[in-house]
N, C-alpha and C positions, 0 to 999 in steps of 0.2 A: 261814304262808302264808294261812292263815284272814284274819287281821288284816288282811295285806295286800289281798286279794280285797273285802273291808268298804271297806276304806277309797278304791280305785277304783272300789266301786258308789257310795259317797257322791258321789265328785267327779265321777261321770258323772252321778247325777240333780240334784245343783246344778248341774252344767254344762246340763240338758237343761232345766231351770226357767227357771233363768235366759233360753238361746235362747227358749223360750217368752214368756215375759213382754215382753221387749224386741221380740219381732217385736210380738204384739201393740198395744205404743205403739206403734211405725211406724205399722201398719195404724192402728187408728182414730185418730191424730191426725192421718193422710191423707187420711181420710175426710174429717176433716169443716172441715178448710183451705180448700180451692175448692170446695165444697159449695155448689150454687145450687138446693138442694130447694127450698129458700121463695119461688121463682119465682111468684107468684099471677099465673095468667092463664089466664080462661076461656078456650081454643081452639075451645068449641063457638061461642062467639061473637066474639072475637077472632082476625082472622086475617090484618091488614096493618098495617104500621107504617111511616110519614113519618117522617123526620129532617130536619127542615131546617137548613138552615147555622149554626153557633154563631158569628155573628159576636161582634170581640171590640171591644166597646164603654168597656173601659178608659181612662183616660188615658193609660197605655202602652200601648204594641202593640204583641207579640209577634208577627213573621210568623208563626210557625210554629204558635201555637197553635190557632188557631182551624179549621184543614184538618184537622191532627191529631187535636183533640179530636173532630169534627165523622165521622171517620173510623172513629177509635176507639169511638165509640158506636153507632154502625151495626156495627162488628162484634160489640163486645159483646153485642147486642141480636140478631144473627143467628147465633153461633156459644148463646149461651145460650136461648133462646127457639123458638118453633116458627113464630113470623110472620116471614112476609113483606114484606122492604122493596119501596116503591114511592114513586113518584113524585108521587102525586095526593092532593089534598086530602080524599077520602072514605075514607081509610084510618081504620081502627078504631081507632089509636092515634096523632096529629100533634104531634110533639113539634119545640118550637123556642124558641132561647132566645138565651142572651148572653154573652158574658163580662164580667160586671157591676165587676171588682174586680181589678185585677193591681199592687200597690203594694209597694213596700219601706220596713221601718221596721226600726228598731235593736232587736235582739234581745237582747246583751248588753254588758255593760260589762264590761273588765278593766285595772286599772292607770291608770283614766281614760282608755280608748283604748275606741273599739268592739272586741270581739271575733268577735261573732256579728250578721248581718242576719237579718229576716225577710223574704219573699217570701209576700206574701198573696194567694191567687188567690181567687176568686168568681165561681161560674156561677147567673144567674138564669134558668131554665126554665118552661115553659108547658106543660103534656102535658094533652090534652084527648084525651077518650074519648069517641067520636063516638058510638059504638053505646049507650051509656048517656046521653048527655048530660052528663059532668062534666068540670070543667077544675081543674087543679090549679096552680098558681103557688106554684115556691117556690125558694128561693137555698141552693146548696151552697157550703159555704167550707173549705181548707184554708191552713193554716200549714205555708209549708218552709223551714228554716232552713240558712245555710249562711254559710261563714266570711268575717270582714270584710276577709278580705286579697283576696278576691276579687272582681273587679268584675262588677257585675248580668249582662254579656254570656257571663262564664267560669261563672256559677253556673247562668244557663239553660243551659249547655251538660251541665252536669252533672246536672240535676234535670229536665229535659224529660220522662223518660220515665216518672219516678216522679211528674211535677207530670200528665200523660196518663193515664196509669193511674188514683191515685188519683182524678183527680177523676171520671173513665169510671164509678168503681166505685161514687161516691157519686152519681149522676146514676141508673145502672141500680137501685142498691138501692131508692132513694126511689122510682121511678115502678113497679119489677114486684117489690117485693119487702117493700112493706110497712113500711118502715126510718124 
């Protein structure tokens, strides 16, 4: 009876380590996922922010993206940050730009057949800091790949949200986050 009483304290404190250890991951690999600490932005002296239109300057054009992306960054920027959108050109932070790059190239080969396309987007930006005087000019670019059986109209349809998102995310890192 001794033995047995032992050997249910062991599988209750493995059992009870274990629970421990594993919440743990959860918790800090939650933490630090959507984690926007590294947000740099003086609020004693920044405290409005312009968006203007991302029009989309491509050789193709996307209707959709350029509302969307144009959208998504303004919220970005207002659900993560403390400034205020506004309409007027003396805001502390006037950011406006383009969609410099929206192309498709062959991604991969199988069997001498395409397998895979790429879908190359590119946003050139302008973010100027009025309250300091500086202007930053610079081009974010992703690669989204998706299958050759697909044509360009069924692949936007599947990758819109993640070609919005991601590019949102490398636009707001570069201008408030230092990236």
């Amino acid at each position: 009876m001794k033995g047995e009483w032992n050997t249910k304290r062991r599988k209750l404190l493995l059992f009870s380590c274990l629970v421990i250890v594993i919440s743990g991951m959860f918790i800090f690999s939650s933490c630090g996922v959507y984690s926007f600490k590294d947000v740099s932005v003086d609020y004693t002296k920044m405290k409005t922010v312009k968006v203007g239109f991302l029009e989309n300057k491509a050789r193709y054009i996307n209707p959709q993206l350029s509302p969307r992306l144009t959208d998504n960054v303004k919220q970005k920027i207002n659900n993560f940050t403390k400034l205020t959108l506004v309409n007027s050109d003396d805001a502390s932070y006037v950011i406006t730009g383009y969609v410099s790059r929206y192309d498709v190239s062959l991604a991969a080969i199988s069997n001498n057949q395409s397998a895979a396309n790429r879908l190359t987007v590119a946003v050139t930006i302008t973010s100027v800091n009025t309250v300091d005087n500086k202007t930053d000019n610079f081009t974010v670019s992703k690669d989204f790949d998706f299958s050759a059986q697909l044509s360009l109209q069924q692949a936007e349809i599947q990758l819109q949200t993640d070609i919005i998102n991601q590019m949102t995310d490398l636009i707001f890192n570069h201008i408030f986050s230092n990236w």
